[in-house]
N, C-alpha and C positions, 0 to 999 in steps of 0.2 A: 179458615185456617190462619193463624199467627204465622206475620212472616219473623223469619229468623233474625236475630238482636246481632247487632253488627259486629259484636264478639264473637259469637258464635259463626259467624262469616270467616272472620279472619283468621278461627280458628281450624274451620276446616279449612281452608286456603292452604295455610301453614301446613300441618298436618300431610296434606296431598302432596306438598312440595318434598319434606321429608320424606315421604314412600316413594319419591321419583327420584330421591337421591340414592335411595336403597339399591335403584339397577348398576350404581357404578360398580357396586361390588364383583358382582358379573366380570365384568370385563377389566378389574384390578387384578385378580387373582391369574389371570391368563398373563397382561402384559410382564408380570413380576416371574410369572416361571419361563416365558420363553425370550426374557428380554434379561433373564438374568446376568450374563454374562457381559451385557455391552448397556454399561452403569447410564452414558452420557444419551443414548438412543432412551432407555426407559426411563429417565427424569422427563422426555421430550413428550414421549408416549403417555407418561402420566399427567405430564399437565395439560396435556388436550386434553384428555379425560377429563378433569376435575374443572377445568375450563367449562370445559360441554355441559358437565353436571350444574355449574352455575348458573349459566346461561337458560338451563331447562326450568331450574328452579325462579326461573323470574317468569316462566312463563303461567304459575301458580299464584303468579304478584294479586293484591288487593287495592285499587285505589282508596285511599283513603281522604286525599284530598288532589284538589287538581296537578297534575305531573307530579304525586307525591306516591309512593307504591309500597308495599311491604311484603317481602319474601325470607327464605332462608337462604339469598344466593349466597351468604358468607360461611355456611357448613363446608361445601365443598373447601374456599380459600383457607378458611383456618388449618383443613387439614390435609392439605395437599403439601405442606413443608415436611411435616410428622412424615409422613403415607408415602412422600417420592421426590421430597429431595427439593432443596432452594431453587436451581432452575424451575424443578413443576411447578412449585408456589408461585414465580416472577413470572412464569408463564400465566397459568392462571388467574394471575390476578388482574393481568395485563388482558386478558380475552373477555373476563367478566366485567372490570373497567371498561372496553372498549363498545360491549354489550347494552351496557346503563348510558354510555354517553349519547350514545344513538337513538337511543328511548327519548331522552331529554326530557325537558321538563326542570317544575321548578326543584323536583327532589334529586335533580343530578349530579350537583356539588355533593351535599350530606351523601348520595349512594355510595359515590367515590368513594369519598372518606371514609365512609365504611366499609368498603370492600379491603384499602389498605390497610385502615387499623388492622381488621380479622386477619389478613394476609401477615403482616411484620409481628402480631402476637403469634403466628402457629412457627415464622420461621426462628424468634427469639426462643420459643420453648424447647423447637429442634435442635438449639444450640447447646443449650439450658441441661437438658435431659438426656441422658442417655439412650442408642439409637436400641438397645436391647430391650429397654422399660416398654417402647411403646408397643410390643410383643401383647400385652398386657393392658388393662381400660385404665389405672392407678393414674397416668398423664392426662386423661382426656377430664376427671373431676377437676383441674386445673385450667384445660384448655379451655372447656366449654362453659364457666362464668364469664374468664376473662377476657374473653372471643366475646361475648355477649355484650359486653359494652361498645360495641360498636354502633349499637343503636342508638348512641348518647350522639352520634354525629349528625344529628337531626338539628343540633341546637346551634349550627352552621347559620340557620337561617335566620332570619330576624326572630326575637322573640314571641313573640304576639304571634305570630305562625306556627314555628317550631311546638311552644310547649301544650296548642293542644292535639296535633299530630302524637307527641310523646303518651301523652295521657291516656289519649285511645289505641294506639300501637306500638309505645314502646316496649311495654311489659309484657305482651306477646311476643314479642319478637325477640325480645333477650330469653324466652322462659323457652321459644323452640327452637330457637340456636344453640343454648345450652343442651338441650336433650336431643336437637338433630346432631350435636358433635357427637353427644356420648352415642347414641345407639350406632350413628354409621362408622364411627369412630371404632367401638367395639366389634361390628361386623367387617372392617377391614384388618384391625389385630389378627382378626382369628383365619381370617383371610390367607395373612404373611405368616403364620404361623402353619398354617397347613402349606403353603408353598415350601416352607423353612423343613420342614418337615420331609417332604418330597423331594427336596434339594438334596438332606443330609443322606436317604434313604440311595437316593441316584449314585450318589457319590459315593456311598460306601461298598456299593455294585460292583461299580469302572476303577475303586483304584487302588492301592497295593497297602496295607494296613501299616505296614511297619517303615515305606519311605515315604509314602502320601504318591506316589507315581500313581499316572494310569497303570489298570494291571493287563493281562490279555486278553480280556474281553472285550477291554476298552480301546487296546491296539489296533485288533483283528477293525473292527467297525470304522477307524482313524483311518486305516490305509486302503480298504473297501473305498471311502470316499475321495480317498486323497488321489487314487489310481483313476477311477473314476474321470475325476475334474482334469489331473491331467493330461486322460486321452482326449476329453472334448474341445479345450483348450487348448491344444497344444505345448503343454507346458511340460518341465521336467522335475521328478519326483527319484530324491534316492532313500536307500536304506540302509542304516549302519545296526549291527548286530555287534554286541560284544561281550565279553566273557571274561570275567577277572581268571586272571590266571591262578593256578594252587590251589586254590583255594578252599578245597578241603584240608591241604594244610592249615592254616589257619586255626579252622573249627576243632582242629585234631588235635592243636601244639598249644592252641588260646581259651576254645570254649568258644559256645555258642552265642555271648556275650559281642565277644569280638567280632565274631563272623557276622553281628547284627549291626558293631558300628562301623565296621567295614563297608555295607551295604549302604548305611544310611548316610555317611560321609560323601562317596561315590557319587549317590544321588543326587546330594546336592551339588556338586560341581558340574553332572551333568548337567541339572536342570539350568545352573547358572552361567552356561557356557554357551546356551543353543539360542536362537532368534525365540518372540512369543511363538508366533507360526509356527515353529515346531512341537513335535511331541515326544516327551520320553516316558519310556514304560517299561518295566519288570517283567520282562519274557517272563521269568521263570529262574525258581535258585538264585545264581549268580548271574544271570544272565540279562543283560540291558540290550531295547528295540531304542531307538532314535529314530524316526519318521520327519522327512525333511522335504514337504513342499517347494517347490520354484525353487532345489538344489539341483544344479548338473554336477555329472559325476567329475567332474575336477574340484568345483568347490566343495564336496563333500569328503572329496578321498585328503585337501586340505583340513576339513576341521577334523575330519578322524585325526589327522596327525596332530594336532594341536591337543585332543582330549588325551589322545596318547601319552605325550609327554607330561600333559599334566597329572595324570595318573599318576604316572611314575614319578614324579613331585612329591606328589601329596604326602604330608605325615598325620598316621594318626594317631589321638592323644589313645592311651586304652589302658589303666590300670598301673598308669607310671609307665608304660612302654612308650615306643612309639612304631606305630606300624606302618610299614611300606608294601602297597600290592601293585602290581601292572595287570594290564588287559591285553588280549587278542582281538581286533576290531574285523569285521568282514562287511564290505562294502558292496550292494547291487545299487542300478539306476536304470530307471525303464527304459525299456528298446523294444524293437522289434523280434529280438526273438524273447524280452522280459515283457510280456504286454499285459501279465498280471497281478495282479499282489501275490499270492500262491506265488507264483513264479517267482519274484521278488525277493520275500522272504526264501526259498529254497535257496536261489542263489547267493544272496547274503549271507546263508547260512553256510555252504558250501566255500564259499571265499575266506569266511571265519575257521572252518576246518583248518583249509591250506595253512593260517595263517597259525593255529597252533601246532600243525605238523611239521610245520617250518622252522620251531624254536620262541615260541609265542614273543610278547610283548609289541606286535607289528602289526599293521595293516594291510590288509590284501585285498582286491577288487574282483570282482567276478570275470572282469573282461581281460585281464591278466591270463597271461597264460601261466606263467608260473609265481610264484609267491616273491613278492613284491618287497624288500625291504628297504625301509626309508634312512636310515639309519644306524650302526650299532646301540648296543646296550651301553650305558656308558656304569 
């Protein structure tokens, strides 16, 4: 039996490396959905990844001359700037760097060099290109020549070494760096794109169409958890409920129009008014939940007054008008006889009663015994 022509070695080498790069995809699609919200953790989570992926990928290496190797560790690098971000990339490159230098030998310089050409072409392209494009393979026809040339860093070494290293490996290894970007490349797009997908999908679930708020599906499950942590903890957790006043005048005297930018105005000032930690959501109608972690009921029954007044600020623009609404706010915070969210909500809701049978535009606490007013109307 013929043994196999040294091409044909390299090329299965190659080739194996490429389908060991394939399992990143696995485990990209997980860390992008449940790391989606905390940007600076999943840049960190992706470049170990792609790190790992390089590192695996040298373990498909070819010697081809003494301490001289050829893999596709620079698939991963090129596209780990595209895929998760310039931290992943500096990460990555830095682990796969660190990876070849340890190997040693005399192809350790050229590895380098190659590992950071491929690395600084995927993070120039990420700069280059828009971050929606790479949804799509139309970037990776560009990434995957020009990432290829980093096997030109062979020529590091003295000539009379380097160019017949080149000769017999260079043109494999630009030809499956090219194709291992595009195909793993294209298997991550479609990756982010079904994440992207399930993201919008989640999102259009939990939250309220016309202010972008959580809606109360998304409340109820917020303060499930938020009650929760803070019986285990010991921490303190309040609730503000409130209720634009009139407000069916509005819709009666302006049209439904109004009573929408009514809504959508409000919104934004609550959302821009509370800590990130908190949450604000669309009970329902007119009606706004505020969910306020590690609040006690003094600092909360302060920013109810604060949203208060600003309420009653605000002007909004509406067809040449300008409209003014107030609120009725109803404020609970866990105790002992409040020791559930049920509970919570009931008496926030109850405190907001008082607080429009009172003559609205006011705040009232549950632990109040009678209706609390901070202020006149001015």
């Amino acid at each position: 039996m013929e043994e196999p022509s040294a091409t044909a070695t390299i090329a299965t080498a190659l080739a194996g490396g490429v389908g060991l790069l394939a399992l990143v995809t696995l485990v990209y699609g997980t860390i992008l959905y449940r790391l989606g919200e905390r940007p600076r953790m999943r840049q960190l989570c992706l470049g170990l990844l792609f790190g790992i992926g390089g590192v695996a990928a040298m373990l498909q290496s070819v010697p081809i001359s003494p301490g001289v190797f050829l893999d596709v560790k620079a698939v991963p690098v090129a596209l780990a700037a595209p895929f998760g971000g310039p931290l992943a990339a500096m990460l990555a490159a830095g682990m796969v760097s660190a990876a070849r230098i340890a190997i040693g030998g005399a192809g350790t310089i050229p590895g380098v060099v190659g590992i950071l050409v491929a690395g600084s072409v995927g993070l120039l392209l990420q700069r280059l290109v828009p971050a929606a494009e790479w949804r799509n393979s139309r970037p990776l026809f560009i990434l995957g020549p020009v990432a290829s040339l980093h096997s030109l860093s062979i020529f590091v070494l003295p000539w009379e070494v380097a160019l017949p290293v080149f000769v017999d490996g260079g043109i494999p290894i630009a030809l499956f760096t090219a194709a291992g970007i595009l195909l793993l490349g294209t298997m991550l797009a479609r990756e982010r794109r079904r994440v992207d997908t399930e993201h919008m999908l989640r999102n259009a679930a939990l939250s309220d169409p016309l202010t972008g708020l959580a809606n109360r599906r998304a409340f109820f499950a917020s303060i499930d958890r938020a009650v929760a942590s803070a019986l285990r903890h010991d921490t303190p957790v309040s609730l503000l409920m409130l209720d634009i006043d009139h407000f069916k005048q509005v819709n009666d005297s302006r049209g439904h129009d109004a009573g929408d930018a009514v809504l959508v105005s409000l919104s934004r000032l609550l959302q821009c008014s509370v800590r990130q930690s908190d949450l604000v959501a669309r009970f329902g109608g007119e009606e706004f939940a505020i969910l306020l972690p590690n609040a006690p009921g003094d600092g909360a029954f302060l920013l109810a007054e604060r949203l208060r007044r600003a309420v009653r600020d605000m002007s909004i623009p509406q067809d040449g008008a300008i409209l003014h609404v107030t609120v009725s706010i109803g404020l609970s915070t866990l105790a002992p006889d409040i020791g559930r969210a049920d509970a919570m909500i009931k008496a926030a809701d109850m405190a907001l009663y008082r607080a429009q049978q009172g003559g609205r535009d006011r705040v009232c606490r549950h632990a109040d015994a009678g209706v609390k007013r901070p202020e006149p109307v001015s």
